[in-house]
DOZAKOL-673062 format. One record per residue (C-alpha): residue in three letters; chain; z, y, x. Coordinates in steps of 0.1 Angstrom, whole numbers. Layout:
% DOZAKOL-673062
<node lumse="ALA" torlo="A" pz="Z" py="Y" px="X"/>
...
//
This chain:
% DOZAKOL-673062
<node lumse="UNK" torlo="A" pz="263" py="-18" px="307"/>
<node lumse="UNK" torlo="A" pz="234" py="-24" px="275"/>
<node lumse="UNK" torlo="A" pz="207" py="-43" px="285"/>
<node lumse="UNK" torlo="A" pz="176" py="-35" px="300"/>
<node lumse="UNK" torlo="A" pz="151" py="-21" px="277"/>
<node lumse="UNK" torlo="A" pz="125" py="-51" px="277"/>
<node lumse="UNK" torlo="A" pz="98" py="-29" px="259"/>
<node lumse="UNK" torlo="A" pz="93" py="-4" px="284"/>
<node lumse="UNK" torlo="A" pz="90" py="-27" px="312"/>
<node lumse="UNK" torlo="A" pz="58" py="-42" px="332"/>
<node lumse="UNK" torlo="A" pz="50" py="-77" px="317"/>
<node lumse="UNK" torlo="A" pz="63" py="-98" px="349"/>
<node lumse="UNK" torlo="A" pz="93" py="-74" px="352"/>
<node lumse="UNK" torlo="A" pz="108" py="-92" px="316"/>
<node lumse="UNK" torlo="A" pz="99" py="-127" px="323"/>
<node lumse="UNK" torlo="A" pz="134" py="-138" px="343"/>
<node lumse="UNK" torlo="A" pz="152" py="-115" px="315"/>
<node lumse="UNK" torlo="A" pz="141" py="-137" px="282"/>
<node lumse="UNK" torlo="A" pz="166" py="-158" px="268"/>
<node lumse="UNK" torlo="A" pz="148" py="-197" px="260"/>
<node lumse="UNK" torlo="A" pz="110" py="-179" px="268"/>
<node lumse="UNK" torlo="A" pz="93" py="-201" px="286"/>
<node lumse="UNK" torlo="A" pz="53" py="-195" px="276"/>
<node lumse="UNK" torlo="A" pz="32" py="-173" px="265"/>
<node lumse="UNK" torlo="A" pz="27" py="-151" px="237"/>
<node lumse="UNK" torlo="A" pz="66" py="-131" px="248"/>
<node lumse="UNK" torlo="A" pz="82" py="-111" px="224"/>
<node lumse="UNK" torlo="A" pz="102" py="-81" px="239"/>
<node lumse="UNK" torlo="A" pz="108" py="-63" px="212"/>
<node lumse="UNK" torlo="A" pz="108" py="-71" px="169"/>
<node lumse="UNK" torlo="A" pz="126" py="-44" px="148"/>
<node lumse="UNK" torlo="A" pz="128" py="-21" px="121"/>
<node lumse="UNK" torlo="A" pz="129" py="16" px="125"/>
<node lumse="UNK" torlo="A" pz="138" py="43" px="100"/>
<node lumse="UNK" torlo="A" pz="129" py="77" px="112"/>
<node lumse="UNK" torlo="A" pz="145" py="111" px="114"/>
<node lumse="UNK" torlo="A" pz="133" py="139" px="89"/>
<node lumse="UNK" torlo="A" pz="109" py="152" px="119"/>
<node lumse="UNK" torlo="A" pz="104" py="124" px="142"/>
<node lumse="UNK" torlo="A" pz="78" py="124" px="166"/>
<node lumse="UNK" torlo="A" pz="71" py="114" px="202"/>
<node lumse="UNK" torlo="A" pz="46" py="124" px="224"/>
<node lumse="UNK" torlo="A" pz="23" py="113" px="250"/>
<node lumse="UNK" torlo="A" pz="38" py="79" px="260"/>
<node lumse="UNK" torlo="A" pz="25" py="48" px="275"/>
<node lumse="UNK" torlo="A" pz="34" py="13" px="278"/>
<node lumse="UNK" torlo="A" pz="25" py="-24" px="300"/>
<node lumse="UNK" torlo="A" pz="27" py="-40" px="267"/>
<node lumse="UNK" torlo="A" pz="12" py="-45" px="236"/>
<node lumse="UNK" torlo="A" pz="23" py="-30" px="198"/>
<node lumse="UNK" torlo="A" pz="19" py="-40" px="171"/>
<node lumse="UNK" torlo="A" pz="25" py="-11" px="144"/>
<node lumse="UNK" torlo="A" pz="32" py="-18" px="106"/>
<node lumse="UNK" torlo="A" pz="42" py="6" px="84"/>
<node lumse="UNK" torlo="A" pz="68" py="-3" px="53"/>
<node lumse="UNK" torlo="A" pz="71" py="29" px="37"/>
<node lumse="UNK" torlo="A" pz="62" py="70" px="41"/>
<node lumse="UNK" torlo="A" pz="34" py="83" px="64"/>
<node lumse="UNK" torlo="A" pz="30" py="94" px="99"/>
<node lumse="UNK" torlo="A" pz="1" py="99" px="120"/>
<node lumse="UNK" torlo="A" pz="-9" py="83" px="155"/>
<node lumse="UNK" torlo="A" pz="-29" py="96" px="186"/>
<node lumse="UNK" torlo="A" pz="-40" py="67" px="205"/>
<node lumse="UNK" torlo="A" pz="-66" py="74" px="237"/>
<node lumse="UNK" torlo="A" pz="-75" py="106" px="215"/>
<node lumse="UNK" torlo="A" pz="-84" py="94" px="184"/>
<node lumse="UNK" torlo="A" pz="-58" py="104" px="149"/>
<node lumse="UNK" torlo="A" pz="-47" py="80" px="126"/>
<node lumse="UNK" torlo="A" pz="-33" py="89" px="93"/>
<node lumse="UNK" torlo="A" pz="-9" py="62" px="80"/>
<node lumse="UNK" torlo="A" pz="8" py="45" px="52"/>
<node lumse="UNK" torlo="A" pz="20" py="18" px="37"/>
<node lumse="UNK" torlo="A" pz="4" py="-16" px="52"/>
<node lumse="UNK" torlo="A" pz="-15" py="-3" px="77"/>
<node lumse="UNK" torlo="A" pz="-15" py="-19" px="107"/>
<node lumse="UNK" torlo="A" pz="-24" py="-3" px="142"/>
<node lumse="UNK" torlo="A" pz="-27" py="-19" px="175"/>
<node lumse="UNK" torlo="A" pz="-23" py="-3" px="208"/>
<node lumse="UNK" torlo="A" pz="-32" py="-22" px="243"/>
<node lumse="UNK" torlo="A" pz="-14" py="-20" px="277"/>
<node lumse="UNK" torlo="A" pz="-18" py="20" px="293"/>
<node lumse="UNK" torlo="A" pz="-30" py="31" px="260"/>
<node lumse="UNK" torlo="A" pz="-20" py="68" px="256"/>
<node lumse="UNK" torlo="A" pz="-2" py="77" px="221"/>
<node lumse="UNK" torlo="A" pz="15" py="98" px="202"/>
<node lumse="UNK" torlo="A" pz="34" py="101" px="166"/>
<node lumse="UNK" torlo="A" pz="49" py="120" px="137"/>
<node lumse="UNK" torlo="A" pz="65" py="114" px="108"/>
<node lumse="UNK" torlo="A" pz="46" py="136" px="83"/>
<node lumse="UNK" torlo="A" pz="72" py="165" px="63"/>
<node lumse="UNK" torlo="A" pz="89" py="150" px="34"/>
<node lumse="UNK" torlo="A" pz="80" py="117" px="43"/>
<node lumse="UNK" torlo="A" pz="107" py="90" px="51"/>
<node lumse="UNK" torlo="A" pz="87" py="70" px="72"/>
<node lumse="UNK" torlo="A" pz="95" py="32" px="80"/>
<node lumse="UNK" torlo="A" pz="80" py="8" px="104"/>
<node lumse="UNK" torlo="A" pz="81" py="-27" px="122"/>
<node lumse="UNK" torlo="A" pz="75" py="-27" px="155"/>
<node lumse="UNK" torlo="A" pz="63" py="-58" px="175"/>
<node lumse="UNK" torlo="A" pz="62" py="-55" px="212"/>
<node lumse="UNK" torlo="A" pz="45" py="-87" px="233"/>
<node lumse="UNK" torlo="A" pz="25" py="-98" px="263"/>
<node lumse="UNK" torlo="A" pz="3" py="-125" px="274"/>
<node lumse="UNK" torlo="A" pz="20" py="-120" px="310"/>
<node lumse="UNK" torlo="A" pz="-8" py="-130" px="335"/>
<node lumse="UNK" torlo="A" pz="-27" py="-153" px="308"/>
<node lumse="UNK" torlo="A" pz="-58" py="-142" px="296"/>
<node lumse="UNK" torlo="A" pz="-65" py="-132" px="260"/>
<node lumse="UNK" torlo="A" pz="-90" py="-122" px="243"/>
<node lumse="UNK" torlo="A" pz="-81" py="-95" px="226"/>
<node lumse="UNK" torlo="A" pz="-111" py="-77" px="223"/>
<node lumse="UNK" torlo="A" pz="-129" py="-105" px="211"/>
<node lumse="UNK" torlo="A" pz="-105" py="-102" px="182"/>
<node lumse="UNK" torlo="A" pz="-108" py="-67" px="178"/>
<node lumse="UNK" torlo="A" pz="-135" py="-51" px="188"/>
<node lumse="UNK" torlo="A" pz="-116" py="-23" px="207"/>
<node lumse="UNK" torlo="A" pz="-105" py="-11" px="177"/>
<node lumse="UNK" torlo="A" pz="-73" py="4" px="174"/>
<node lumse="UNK" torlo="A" pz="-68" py="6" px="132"/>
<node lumse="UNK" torlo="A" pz="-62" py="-31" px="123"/>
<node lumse="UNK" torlo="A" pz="-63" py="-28" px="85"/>
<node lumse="UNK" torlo="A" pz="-41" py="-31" px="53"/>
<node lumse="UNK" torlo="A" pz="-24" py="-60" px="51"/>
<node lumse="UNK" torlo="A" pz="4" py="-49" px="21"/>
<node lumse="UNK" torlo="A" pz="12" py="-79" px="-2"/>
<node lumse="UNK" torlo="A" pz="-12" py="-102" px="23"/>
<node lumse="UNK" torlo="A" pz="6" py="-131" px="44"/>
<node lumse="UNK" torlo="A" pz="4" py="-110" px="77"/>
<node lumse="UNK" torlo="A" pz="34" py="-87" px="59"/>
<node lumse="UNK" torlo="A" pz="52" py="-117" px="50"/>
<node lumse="UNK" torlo="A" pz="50" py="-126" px="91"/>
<node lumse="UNK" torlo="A" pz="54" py="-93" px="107"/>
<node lumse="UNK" torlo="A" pz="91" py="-94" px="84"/>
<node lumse="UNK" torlo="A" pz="95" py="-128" px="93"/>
<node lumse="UNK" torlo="A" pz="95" py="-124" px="129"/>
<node lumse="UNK" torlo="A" pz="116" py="-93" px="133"/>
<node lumse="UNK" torlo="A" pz="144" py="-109" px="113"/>
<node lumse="UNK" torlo="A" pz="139" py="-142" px="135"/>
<node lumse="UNK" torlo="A" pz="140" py="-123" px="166"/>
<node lumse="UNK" torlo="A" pz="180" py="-111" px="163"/>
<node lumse="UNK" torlo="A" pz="190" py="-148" px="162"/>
<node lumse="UNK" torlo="A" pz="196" py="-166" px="193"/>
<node lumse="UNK" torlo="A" pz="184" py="-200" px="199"/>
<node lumse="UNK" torlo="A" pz="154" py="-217" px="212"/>
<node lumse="UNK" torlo="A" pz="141" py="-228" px="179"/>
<node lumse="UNK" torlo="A" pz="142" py="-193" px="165"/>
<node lumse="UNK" torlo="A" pz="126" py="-180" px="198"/>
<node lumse="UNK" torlo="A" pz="97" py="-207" px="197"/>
<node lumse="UNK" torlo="A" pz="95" py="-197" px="156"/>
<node lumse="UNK" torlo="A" pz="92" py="-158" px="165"/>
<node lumse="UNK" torlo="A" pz="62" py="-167" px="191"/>
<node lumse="UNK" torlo="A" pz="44" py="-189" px="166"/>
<node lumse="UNK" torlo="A" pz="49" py="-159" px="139"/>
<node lumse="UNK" torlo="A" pz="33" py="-136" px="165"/>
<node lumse="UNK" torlo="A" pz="2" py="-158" px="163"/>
<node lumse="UNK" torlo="A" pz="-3" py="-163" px="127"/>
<node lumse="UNK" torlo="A" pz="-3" py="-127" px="128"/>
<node lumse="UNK" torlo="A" pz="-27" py="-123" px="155"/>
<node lumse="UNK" torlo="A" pz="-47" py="-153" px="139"/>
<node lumse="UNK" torlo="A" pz="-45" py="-138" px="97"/>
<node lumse="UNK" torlo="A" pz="-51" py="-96" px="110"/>
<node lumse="UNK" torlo="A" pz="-80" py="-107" px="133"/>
<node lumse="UNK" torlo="A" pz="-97" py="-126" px="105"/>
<node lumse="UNK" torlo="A" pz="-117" py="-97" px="91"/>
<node lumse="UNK" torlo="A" pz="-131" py="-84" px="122"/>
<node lumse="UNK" torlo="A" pz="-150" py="-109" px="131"/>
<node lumse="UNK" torlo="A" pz="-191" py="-101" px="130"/>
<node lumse="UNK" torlo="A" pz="-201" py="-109" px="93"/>
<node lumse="UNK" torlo="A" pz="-232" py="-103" px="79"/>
<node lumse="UNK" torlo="A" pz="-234" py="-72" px="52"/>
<node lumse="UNK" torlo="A" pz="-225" py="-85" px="16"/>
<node lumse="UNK" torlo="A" pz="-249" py="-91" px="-9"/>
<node lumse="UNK" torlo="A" pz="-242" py="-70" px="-48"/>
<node lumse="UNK" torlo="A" pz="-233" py="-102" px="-62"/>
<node lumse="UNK" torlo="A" pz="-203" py="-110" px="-33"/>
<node lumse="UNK" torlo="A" pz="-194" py="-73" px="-38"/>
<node lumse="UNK" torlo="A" pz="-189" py="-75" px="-72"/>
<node lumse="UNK" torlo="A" pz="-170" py="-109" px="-68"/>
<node lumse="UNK" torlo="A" pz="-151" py="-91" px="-38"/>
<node lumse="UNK" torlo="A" pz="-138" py="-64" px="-68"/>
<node lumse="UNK" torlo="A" pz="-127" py="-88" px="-93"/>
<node lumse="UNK" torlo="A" pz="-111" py="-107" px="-66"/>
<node lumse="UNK" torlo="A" pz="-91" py="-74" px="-55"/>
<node lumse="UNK" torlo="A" pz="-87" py="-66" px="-94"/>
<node lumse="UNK" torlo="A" pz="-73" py="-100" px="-95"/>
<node lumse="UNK" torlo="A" pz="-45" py="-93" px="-66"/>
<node lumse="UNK" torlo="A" pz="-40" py="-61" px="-79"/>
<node lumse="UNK" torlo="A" pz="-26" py="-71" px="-115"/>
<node lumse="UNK" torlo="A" pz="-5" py="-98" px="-98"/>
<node lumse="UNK" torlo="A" pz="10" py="-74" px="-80"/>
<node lumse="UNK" torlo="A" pz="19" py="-60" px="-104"/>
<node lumse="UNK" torlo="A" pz="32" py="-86" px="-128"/>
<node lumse="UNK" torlo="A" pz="57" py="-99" px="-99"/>
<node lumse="UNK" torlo="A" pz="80" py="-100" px="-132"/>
<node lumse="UNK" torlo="A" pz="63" py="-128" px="-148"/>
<node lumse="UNK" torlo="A" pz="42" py="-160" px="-138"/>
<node lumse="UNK" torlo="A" pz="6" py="-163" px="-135"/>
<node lumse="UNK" torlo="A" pz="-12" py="-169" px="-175"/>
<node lumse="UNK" torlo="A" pz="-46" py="-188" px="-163"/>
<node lumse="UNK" torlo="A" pz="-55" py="-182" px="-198"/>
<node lumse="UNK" torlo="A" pz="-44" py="-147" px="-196"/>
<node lumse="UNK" torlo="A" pz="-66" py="-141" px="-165"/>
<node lumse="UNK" torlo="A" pz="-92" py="-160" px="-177"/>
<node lumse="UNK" torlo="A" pz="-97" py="-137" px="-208"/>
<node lumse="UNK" torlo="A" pz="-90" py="-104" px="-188"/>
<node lumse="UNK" torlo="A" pz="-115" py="-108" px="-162"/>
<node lumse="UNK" torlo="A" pz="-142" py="-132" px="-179"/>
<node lumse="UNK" torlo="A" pz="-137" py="-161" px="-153"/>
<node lumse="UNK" torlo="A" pz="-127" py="-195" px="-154"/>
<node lumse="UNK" torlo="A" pz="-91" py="-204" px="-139"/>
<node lumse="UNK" torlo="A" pz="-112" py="-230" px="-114"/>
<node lumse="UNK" torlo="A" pz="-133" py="-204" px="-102"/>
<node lumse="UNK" torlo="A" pz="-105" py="-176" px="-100"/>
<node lumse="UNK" torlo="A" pz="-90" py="-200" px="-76"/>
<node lumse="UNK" torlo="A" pz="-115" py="-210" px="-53"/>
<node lumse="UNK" torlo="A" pz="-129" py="-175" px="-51"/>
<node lumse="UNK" torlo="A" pz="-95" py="-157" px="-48"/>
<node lumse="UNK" torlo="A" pz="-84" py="-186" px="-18"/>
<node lumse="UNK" torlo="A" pz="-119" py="-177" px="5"/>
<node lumse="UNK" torlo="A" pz="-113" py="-138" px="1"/>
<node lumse="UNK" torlo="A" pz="-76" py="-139" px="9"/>
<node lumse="UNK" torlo="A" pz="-69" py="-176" px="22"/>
<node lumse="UNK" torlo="A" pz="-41" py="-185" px="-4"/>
<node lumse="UNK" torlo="A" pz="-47" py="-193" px="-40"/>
<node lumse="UNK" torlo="A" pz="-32" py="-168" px="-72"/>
<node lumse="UNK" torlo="A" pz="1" py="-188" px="-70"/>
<node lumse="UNK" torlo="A" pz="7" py="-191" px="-37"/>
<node lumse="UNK" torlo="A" pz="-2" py="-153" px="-32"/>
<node lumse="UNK" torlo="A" pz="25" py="-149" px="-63"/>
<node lumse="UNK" torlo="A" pz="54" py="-166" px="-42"/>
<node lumse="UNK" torlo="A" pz="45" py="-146" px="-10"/>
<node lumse="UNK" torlo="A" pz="45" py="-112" px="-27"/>
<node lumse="UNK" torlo="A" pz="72" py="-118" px="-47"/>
<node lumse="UNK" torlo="A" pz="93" py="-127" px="-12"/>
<node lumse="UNK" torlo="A" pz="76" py="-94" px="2"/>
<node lumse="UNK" torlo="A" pz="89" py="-72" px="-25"/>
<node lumse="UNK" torlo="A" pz="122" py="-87" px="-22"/>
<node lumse="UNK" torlo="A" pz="126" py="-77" px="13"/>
<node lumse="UNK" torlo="A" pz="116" py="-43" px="6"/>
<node lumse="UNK" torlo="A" pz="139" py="-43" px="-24"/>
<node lumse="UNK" torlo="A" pz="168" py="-56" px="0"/>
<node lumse="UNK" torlo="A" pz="157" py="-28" px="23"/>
<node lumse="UNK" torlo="A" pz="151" py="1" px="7"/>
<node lumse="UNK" torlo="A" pz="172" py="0" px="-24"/>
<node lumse="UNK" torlo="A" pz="204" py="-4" px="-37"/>
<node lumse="UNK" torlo="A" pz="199" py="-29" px="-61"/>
<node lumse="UNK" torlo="A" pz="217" py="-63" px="-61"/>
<node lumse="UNK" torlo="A" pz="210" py="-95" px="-48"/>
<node lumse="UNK" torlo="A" pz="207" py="-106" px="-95"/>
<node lumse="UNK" torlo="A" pz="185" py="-73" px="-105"/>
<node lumse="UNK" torlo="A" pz="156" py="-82" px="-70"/>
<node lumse="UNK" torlo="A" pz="156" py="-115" px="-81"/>
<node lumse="UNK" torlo="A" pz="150" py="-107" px="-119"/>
<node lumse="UNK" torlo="A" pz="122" py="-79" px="-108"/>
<node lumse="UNK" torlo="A" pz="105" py="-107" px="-90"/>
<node lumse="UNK" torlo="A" pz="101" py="-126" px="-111"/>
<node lumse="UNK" torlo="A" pz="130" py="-150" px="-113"/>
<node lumse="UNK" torlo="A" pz="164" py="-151" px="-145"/>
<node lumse="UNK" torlo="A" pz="183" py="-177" px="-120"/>
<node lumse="UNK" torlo="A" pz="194" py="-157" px="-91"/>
<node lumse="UNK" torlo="A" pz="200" py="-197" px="-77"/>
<node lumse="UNK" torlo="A" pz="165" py="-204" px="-77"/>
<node lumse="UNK" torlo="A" pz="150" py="-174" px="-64"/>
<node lumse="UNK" torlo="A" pz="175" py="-180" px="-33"/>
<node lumse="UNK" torlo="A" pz="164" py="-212" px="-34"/>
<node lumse="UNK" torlo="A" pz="129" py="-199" px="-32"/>
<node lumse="UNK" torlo="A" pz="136" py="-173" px="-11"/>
<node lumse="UNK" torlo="A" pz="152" py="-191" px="21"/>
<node lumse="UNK" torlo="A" pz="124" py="-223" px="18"/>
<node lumse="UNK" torlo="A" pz="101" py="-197" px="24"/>
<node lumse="UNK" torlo="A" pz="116" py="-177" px="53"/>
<node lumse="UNK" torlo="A" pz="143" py="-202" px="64"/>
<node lumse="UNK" torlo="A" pz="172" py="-177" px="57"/>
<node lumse="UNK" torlo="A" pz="188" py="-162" px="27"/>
<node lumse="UNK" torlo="A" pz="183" py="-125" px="12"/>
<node lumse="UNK" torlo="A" pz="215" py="-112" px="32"/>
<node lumse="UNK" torlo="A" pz="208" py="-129" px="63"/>
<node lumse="UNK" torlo="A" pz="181" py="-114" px="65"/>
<node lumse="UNK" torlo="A" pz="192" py="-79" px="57"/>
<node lumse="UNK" torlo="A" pz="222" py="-83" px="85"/>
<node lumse="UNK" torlo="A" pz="191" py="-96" px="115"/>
<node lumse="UNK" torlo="A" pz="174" py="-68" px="105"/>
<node lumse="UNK" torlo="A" pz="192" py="-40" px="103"/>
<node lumse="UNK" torlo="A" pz="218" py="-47" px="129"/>
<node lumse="UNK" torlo="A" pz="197" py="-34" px="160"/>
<node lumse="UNK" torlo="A" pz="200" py="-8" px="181"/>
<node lumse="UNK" torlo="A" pz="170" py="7" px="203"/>
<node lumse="UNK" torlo="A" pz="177" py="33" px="227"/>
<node lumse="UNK" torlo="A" pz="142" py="60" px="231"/>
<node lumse="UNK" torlo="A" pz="148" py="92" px="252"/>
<node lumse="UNK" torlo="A" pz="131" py="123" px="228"/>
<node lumse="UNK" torlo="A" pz="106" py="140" px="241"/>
<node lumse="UNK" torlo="A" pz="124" py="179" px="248"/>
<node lumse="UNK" torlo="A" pz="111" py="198" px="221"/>
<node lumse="UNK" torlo="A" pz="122" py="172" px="195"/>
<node lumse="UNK" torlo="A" pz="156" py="179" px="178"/>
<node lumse="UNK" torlo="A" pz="185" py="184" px="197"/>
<node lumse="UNK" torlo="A" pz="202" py="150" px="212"/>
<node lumse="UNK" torlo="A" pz="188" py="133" px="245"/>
<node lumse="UNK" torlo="A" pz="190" py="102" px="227"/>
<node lumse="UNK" torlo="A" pz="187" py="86" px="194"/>
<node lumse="UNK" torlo="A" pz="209" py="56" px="184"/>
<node lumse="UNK" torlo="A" pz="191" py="52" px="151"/>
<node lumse="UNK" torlo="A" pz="160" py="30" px="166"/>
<node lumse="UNK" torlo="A" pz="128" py="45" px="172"/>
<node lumse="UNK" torlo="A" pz="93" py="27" px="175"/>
<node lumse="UNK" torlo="A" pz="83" py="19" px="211"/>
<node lumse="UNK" torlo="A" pz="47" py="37" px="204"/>
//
């Protein structure tokens, strides 16, 4: 007998069935989904909330009527009784991260956060990625520290993808103009994942001093150039690990890193496990989905599927 499918189940209904859960936010569901050539699902609704991050390919959403085109990075959020829909678009090998919670009967203010907005943002190569991975790989492993680490990782998330909705008022030309060099900034990092940051390099490429590159680039994306460095060079990993066929010497040397030691040094200080643990917590789940009956034949999949 498989165990009950905590996702699709009211809020109070999971509580008595979550191993070492004992407060609020509660994670029922944290996993990686690779959809079929064709995948959809229509018209479903949950008592939960989702959190919907896209790794790789496209697919569209209908939530409450509204179409959202997506693709790597983006981020949707869909409430409790929300009405949606997807699709993976044709010739797209669509990946995502789904991240199913609730507040049980604890207020939050979600709306607050926001705005009733369903479209989160773009959060590739930001910290939020680095969490969203973090957590579904934490949330195979047993334990109460690991459960109490996925629930803290749920509200960084909710804390770093809320940041830029709050009201703001409408940037002057000079912020806008810092705001692209900043991006430009990120961009070339990006990437250069192969190589450390060159202040003098930097400074000669975009006519800024190192000092100023790094208290601009920390307000607009809330780590400094280095620190952004280490966590896109862990988030390209991942998706190296994930999505390639590479080994564990040729990610670390396209990150960045000669001595495969280090970098697995680096890489389980920053996420508490190595490279191939996390591969095995992620990729060793199953979720069960009926198909909706016009999908292709099969009344169930065993390859995952996202709850939304």
């Amino acid at each position: 007998m498989r165990e009950p499918d905590l996702a699709a189940l009211a809020p109070r209904e999971t509580l008595g069935k979550l191993e070492h859960s004992y407060f609020p936010p509660y994670v029922t569901l944290a996993h990686i989904f690779t959809a079929p050539r064709e995948w959809r699902m229509d018209s479903r609704v949950l008592e939960q909330y989702v959190f919907e991050y896209v790794i790789g390919g496209k697919s569209e959403y209908v939530v409450e009527g509204s179409t959202y085109s997506l693709s790597k990075g983006d981020l949707l959020l869909y409430r409790p009784y929300d009405v949606h829909s997807a699709r993976a678009l044709p010739d797209s090998d669509y990946v995502s991260i789904s991240i199913v919670f609730h507040f049980a009967d604890n207020p939050f203010p979600f709306e607050e956060l926001y705005r009733n907005e369903y479209y989160v943002g773009n959060f590739a190569d930001r910290p939020a990625e680095q969490y969203l991975y973090e957590l579904t790989a934490k949330y195979k492993q047993s334990g109460l520290h690991n459960r109490i680490l996925c629930q803290g990782l749920l509200l960084l998330i909710l804390s770093e993808t809320s940041a830029g909705k709050k009201e703001s008022k409408a940037p002057t030309g000079s912020q806008q103009k810092n705001l692209a060099r900043m991006v430009q900034i990120k961009k070339h990092i990006v990437e250069h994942l192969d190589r450390d940051i060159d202040p003098a390099e930097l400074e000669k490429r975009f006519g800024l001093t190192w000092n100023y590159i790094i208290n601009q680039f920390n307000k607009t994306f809330g780590v400094t150039p280095v620190q952004f460095l280490t966590w896109a060079r862990v988030a390209k990993a991942k998706q190296l690990a994930l999505q390639t066929k590479m080994s564990f010497s040729e990610i670390a040397y396209s990150v960045g890193y000669k001595d495969v030691h280090t970098f697995g040094k680096m890489f389980k200080k920053k996420t508490s496990m190595s490279l191939t643990e996390f591969c095995a917590s992620v990729c060793d789940h199953e979720y069960f989905v009926t198909w909706p009956e016009d999908a292709k034949p099969g009344a169930r999949s065993r390859a995952g599927a996202p709850v939304g």
